[in-house]
Structures are given as C-alpha cells and as structure tokens.
KEVEXPA-475549 format. One record per residue (C-alpha): residue number from 1; residue in three letters; z, x, y. Coordinates in nm, 3 decimals, padded with zeros to 5 digits, always signed. Layout:
KEVEXPA-475549
dofi_tise_w_u_v
NUM_ALA_Z_X_Y
...
END
This chain:
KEVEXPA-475549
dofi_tise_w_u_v
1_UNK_+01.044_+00.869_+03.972
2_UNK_+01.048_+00.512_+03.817
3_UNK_+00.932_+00.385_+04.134
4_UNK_+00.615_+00.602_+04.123
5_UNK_+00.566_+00.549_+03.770
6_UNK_+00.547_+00.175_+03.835
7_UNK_+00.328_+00.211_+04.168
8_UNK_+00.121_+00.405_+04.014
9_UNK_+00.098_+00.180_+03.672
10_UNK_+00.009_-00.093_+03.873
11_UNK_-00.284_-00.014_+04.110
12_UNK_-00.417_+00.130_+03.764
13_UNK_-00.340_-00.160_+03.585
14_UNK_-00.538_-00.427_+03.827
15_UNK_-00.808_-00.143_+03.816
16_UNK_-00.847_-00.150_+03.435
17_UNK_-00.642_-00.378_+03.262
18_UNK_-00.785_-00.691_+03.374
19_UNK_-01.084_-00.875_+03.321
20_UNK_-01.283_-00.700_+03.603
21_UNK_-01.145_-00.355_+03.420
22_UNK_-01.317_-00.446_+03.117
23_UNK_-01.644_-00.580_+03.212
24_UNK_-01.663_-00.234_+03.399
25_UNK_-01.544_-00.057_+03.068
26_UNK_-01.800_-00.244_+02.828
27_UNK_-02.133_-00.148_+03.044
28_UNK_-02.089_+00.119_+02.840
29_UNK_-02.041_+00.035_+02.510
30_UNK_-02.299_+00.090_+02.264
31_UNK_-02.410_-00.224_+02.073
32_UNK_-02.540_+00.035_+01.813
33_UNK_-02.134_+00.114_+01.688
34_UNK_-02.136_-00.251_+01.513
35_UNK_-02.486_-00.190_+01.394
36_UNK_-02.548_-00.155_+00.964
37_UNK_-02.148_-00.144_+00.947
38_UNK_-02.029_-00.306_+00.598
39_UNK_-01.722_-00.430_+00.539
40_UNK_-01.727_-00.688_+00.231
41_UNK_-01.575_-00.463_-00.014
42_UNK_-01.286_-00.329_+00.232
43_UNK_-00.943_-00.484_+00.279
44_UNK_-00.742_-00.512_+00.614
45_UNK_-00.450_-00.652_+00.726
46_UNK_-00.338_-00.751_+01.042
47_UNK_-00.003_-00.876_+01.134
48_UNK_+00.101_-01.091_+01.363
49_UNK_-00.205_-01.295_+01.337
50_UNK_-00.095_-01.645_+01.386
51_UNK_-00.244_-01.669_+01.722
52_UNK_-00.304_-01.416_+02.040
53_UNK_-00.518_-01.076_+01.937
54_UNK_-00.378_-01.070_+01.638
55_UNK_-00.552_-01.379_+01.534
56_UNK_-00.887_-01.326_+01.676
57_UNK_-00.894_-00.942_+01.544
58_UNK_-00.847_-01.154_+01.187
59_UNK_-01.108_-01.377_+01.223
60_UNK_-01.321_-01.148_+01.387
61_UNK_-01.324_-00.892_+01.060
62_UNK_-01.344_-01.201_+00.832
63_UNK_-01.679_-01.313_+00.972
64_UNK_-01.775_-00.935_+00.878
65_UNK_-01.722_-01.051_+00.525
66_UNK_-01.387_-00.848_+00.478
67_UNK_-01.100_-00.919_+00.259
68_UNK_-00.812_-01.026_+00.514
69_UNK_-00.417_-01.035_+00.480
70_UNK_-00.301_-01.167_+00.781
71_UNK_+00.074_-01.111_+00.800
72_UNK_+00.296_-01.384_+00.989
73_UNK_+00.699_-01.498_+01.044
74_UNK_+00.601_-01.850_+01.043
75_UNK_+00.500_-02.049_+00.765
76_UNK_+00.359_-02.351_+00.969
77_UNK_+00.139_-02.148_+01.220
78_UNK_+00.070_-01.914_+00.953
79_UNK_-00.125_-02.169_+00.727
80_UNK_-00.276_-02.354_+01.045
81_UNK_-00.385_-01.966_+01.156
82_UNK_-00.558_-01.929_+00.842
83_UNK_-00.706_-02.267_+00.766
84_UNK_-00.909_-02.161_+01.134
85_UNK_-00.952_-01.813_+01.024
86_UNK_-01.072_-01.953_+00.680
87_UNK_-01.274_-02.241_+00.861
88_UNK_-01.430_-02.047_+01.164
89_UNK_-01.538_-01.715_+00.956
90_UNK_-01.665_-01.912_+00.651
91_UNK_-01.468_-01.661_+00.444
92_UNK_-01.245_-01.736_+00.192
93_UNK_-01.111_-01.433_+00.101
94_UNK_-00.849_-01.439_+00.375
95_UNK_-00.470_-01.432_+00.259
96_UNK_-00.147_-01.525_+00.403
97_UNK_+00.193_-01.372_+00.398
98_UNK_+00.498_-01.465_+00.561
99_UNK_+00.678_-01.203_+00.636
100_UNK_+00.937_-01.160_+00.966
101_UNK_+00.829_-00.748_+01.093
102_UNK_+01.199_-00.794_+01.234
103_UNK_+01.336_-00.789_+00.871
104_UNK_+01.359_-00.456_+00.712
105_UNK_+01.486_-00.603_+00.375
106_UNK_+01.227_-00.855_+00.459
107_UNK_+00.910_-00.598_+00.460
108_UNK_+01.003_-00.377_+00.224
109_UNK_+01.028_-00.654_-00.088
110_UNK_+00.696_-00.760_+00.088
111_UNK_+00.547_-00.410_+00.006
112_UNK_+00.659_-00.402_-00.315
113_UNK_+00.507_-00.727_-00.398
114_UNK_+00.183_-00.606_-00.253
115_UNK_+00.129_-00.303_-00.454
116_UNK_+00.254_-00.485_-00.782
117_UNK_-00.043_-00.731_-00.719
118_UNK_-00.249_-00.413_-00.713
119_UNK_-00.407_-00.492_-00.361
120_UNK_-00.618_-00.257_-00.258
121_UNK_-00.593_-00.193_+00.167
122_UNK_-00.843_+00.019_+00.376
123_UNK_-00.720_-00.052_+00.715
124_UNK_-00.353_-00.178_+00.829
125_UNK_-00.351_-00.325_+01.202
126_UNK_+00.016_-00.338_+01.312
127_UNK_-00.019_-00.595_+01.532
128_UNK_+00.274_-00.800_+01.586
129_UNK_+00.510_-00.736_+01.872
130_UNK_+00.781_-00.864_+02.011
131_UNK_+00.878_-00.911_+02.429
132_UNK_+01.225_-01.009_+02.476
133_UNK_+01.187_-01.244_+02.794
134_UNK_+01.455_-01.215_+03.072
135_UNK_+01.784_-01.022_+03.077
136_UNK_+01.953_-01.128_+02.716
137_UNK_+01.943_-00.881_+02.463
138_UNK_+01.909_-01.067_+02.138
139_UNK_+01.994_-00.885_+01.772
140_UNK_+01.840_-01.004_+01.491
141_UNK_+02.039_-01.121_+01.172
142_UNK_+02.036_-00.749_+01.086
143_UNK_+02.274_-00.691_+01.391
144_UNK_+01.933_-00.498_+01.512
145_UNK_+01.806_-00.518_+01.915
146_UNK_+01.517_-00.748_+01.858
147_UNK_+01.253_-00.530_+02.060
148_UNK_+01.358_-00.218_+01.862
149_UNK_+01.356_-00.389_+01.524
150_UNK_+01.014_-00.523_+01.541
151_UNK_+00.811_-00.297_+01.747
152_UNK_+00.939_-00.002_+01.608
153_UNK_+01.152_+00.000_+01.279
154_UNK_+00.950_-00.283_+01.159
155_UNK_+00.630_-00.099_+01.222
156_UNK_+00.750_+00.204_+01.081
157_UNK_+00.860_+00.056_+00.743
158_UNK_+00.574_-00.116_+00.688
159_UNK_+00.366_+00.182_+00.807
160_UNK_+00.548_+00.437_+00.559
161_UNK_+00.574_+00.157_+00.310
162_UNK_+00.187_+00.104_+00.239
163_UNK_+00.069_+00.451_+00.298
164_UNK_+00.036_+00.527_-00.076
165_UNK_-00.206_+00.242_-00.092
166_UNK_-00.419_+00.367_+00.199
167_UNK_-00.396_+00.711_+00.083
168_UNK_-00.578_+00.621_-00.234
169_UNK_-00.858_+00.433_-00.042
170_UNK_-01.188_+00.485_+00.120
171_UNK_-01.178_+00.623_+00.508
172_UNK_-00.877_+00.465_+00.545
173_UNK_-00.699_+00.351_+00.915
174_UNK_-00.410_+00.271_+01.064
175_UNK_-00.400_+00.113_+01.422
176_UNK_-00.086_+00.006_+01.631
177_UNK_-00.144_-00.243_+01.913
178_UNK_+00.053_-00.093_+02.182
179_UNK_+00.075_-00.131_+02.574
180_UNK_+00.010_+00.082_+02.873
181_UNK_+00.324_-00.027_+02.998
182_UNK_+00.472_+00.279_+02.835
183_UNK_+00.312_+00.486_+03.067
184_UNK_+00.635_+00.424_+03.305
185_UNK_+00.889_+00.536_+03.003
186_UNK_+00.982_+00.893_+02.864
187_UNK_+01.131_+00.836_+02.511
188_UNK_+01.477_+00.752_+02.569
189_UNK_+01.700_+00.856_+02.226
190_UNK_+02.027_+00.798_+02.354
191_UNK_+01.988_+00.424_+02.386
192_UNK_+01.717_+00.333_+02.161
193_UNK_+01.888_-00.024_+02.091
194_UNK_+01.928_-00.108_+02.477
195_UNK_+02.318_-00.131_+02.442
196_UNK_+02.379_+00.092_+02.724
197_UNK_+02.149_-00.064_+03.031
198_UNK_+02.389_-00.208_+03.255
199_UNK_+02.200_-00.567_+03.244
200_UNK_+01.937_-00.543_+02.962
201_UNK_+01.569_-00.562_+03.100
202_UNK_+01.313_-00.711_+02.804
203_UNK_+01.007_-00.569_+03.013
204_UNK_+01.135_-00.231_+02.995
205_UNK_+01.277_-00.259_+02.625
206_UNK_+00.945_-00.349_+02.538
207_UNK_+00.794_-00.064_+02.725
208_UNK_+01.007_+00.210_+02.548
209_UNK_+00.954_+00.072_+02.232
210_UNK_+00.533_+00.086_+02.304
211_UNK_+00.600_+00.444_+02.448
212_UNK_+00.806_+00.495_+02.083
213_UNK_+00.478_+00.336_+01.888
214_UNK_+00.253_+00.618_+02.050
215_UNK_+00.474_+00.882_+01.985
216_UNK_+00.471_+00.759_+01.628
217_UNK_+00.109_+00.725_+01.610
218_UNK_+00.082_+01.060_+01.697
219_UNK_+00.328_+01.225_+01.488
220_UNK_+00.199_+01.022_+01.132
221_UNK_-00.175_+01.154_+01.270
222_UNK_+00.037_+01.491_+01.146
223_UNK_+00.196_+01.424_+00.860
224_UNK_-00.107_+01.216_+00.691
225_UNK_-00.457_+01.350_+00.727
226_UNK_-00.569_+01.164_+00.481
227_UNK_-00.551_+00.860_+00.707
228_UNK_-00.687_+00.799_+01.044
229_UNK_-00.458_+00.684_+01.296
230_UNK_-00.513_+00.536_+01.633
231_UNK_-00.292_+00.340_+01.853
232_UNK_-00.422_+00.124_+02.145
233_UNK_-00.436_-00.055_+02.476
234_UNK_-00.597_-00.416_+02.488
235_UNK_-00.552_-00.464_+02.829
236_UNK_-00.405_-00.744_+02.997
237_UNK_-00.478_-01.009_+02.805
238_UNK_-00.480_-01.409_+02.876
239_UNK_-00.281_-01.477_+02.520
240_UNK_+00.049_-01.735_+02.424
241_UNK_+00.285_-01.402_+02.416
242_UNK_+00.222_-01.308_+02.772
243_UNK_+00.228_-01.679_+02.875
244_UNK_+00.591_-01.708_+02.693
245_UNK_+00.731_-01.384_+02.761
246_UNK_+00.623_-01.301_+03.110
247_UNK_+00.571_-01.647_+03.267
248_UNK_+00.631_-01.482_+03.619
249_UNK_+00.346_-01.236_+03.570
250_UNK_+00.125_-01.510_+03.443
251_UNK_+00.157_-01.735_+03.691
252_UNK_+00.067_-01.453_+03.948
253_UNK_-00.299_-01.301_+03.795
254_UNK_-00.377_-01.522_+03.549
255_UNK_-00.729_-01.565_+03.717
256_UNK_-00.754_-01.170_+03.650
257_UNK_-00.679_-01.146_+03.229
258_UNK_-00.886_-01.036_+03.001
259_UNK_-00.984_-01.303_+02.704
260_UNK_-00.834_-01.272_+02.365
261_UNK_-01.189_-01.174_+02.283
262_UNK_-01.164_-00.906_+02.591
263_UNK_-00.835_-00.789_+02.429
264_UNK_-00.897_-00.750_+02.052
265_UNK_-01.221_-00.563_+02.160
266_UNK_-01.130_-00.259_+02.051
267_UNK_-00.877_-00.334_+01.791
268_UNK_-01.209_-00.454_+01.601
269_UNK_-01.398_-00.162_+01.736
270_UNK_-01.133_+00.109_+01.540
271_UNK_-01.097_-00.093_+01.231
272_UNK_-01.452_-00.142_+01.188
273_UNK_-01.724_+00.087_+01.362
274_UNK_-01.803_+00.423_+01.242
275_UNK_-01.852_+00.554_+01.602
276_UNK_-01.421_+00.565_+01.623
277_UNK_-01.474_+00.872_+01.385
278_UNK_-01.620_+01.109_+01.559
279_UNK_-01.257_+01.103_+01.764
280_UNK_-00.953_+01.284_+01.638
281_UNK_-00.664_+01.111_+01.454
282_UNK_-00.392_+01.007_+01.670
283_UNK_-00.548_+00.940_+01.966
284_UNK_-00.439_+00.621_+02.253
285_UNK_-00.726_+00.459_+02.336
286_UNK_-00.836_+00.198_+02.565
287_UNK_-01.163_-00.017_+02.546
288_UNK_-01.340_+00.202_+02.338
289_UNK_-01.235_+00.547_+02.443
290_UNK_-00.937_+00.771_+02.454
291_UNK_-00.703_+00.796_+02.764
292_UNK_-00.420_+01.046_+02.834
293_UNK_-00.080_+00.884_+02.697
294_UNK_+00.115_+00.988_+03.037
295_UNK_+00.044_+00.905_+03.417
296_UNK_-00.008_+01.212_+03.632
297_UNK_+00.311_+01.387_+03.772
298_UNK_+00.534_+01.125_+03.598
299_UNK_+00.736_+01.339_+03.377
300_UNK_+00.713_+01.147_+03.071
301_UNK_+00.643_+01.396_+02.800
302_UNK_+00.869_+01.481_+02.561
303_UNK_+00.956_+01.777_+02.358
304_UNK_+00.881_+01.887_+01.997
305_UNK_+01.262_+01.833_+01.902
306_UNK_+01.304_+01.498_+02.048
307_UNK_+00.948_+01.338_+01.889
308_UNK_+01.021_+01.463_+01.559
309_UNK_+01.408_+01.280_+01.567
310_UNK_+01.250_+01.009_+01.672
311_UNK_+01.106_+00.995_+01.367
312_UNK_+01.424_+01.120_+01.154
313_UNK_+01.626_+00.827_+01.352
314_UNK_+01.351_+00.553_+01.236
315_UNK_+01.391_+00.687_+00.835
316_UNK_+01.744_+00.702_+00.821
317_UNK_+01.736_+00.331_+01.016
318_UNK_+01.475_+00.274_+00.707
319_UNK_+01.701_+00.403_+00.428
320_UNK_+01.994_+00.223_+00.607
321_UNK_+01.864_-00.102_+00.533
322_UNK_+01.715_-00.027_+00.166
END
C-alpha cells in the first residue's frame, strides 16, 4: 500500500505542487479576497520566519500594516530576518523572539513572557518545521526525536500555550504550515519518536509528523470554536529548507518549484482575507481552497480513539516537560 500511496502522491504532486500547479490554481483566485482588508490594529505571529515562507508570510503581513512577532532559534538570522522584514515593509512594528520550537521548557517560559507583556495576538502561524535529512535520527537536548519535538510537541505547546490570548481576541486564527507528504502516512502511535524503524528515514518522519499536524488541526477546530483553525499545503516550494534537507529532490525539479511568494500564497490568504471564512474550521487547504486530507483507496484514516490519544500523548509529553 505504501507503494501506491507514493505513486499516487507523486503524479499528483508534479500535477499541483509545482510551479505549473499553481499558476493553474491562481487563475482562479479572486483579487477581490485582499480587497478593503485591514490589518493595522491586529497582531500575528509567525514562527520560523528567519528565511523560507516563513519569512516572506512575515513581511508580507507587515507591508499590510500589521503588528508582527516573528518567532526564530537563531539570534543572528533572526535580527538580519527582521532588519529586511523591518526595511522591505517600512513597518516598524515587527518584533523578534528567539525561541528554539524544539524546546518545550524553551516555549513555554516564552509564553509566559508574552502574556505578562500583555501582547495582544489575533492570528498565530505555526510555521517552523523541521526535516531531518538522511538516515540519522537526531534527539534534541531534551532526549526528544528532533522531527517529533518540533513539528509536533513544539507546535502543540505553543498552540495550547497562547490560546487564552487568542480566545480573548477579535476573529481570531490559527494556521499550521503542513505538507502533502502526509498523504502517504496513517498516524502511526506506536512509534511516534521513530525508535523502532529499522534504519530511520527523515522524509518519512517528517511526513508522519505533517500527517500528526492535520490531525491536530482538526481535533483543536473541536475543542475551540472560538478560534478558527486551518492547516495547509504550500506546495513545493523553491526555499533554503528544501535545498538543505532534500538536496536529492532539489537537484532533480528544481526548474518545477513554486517561489517563496508561490508558497506563502495562501498562508497570507488564511491569516488575512475574509473570503477564508466562509469555510469551516479545521479544514487542509491548498492554494486557496480545501482538499480531502487522504489519497483515494489509501487507507490512511484513522479512528476516533486513536486521534483523540494522539492528542492525550502530546499533553502528557507537554506536562512531562513543565
């Protein structure tokens, strides 16, 4: 079945995911859903934006006039990222914070910081990722799988972390940055730190961590109403992640990737247009619109019991490391 999955994923992907894909996708966009859509006295934060999508999604909502917190692990590409953002936008009101997504410790002192400062947040992009290149698993200084710890633990904490915040605001959002590569994984709960693959495989660690982040998506879309939650697709994308962590894949179509631009599209699109709210919350979507979350006769879905320990295993992980 993994063999379909994978066939199947990738005549789909060089249908849609590249740059050809979108250019067919954005015929029919409506220029009218960025259109008499204010944003100066709303907050967002996007993390992961030192470079990549991250990075232009940032810069892209600053020139909107917004107030930006752009979250990143390094201090020296964090403060080049936001002299550009700063520069580029002609907004000031952009905001660094170094914070490491792979650090549970790490975000949740960040978190409490934030809400002492009495920030207020509208819109949290979970952005940063992380793609374990080759066939070494890595652990962080947590003694967490790397992939695991930042993709999905470090989402969720920072997730459950500032939901108060976003509660309290206007039409607030949530957005994870996922990947259609977790179209070819069914949640796997028996191994969810990759210590069991008999050679570890940072494509597919990656993948059932993204197929983890949708689940999630749709299971907080549940338990918080209040908020709007989507999780999304930017395509393949021509950005210093895929270069680094998938150099072989690169090399092969990198005539075919989107732009960063191309990618971020509709990151920008659900953080800032009111045309995303005519769609339910919890949705996958991909440039612009929603798309199923499983392949056709792949036998990916899972069951009621298994999504919601998923999400029991990622808050006792959480209290763990309080």
């Amino acid at each position: 079945m993994s063999l379909y999955r994978n066939a199947v994923w990738f005549v789909k992907g060089f249908r849609e995911y590249t740059k050809s894909g979108y250019e067919a996708a954005s015929k029919s966009f409506d220029p009218r859903d960025f259109e008499n859509v204010s944003v100066p006295n709303r907050s967002f934060m996007v993390t992961g934006a030192n470079s990549g999508l991250g990075k232009v999604t940032a810069l892209n909502i600053a020139k909107k006039g917004a107030t930006v917190h752009i979250v990143c692990r390094n201090e020296e590409r964090g403060q080049a990222a936001l002299k550009e953002i700063k520069e580029k936008s002609g907004n000031e009101n952009v905001h660094l914070h170094l914070v490491d997504i792979s650090k549970p410790r790490d975000i949740k002192s960040f978190v409490q910081q934030f809400i002492s400062d009495g920030h207020s947040l509208n819109v949290l992009i979970n952005n940063a990722g992380v793609l374990v290149p080759g066939d070494q698993r890595q652990v962080t200084s947590d003694g967490l799988e790397t992939t695991f710890a930042t993709n999905s633990l470090g989402t969720h904490i920072l997730t459950k972390g500032l939901m108060p915040v976003l509660e309290s605001a206007e039409d607030p959002r949530i957005i994870i940055v996922t990947s259609g590569g977790m179209l070819v994984q069914k949640l796997n709960l028996t191994d969810l730190q990759f210590e069991k693959m008999s050679t570890f495989d940072g494509t597919m660690a990656y993948a059932q961590t993204k197929r983890q982040q949708t689940i999630m998506t749709e299971e907080y879309a549940k338990a918080y109403p209040k908020i709007h939650f989507s999780s999304m697709h930017p395509g393949w994308a021509d950005t210093p992640g895929v270069q680094s962590s998938m150099p072989d894949f690169y090399d092969k179509i990198k005539d075919k990737l989107r732009s960063e631009e191309q990618g971020a599209d509709t990151i920008v699109w659900l953080a800032i247009s009111n045309a995303m709210k005519k769609h339910p919350s919890g949705l996958f979507f991909q440039d612009r619109k929603p798309t199923p979350t499983h392949l056709p006769l792949a036998w990916t879905k899972s069951s009621t019991e298994q999504r919601e320990k998923l999400m029991c295993i990622l808050d006792e992980f959480s209290i763990r490391y309080s």
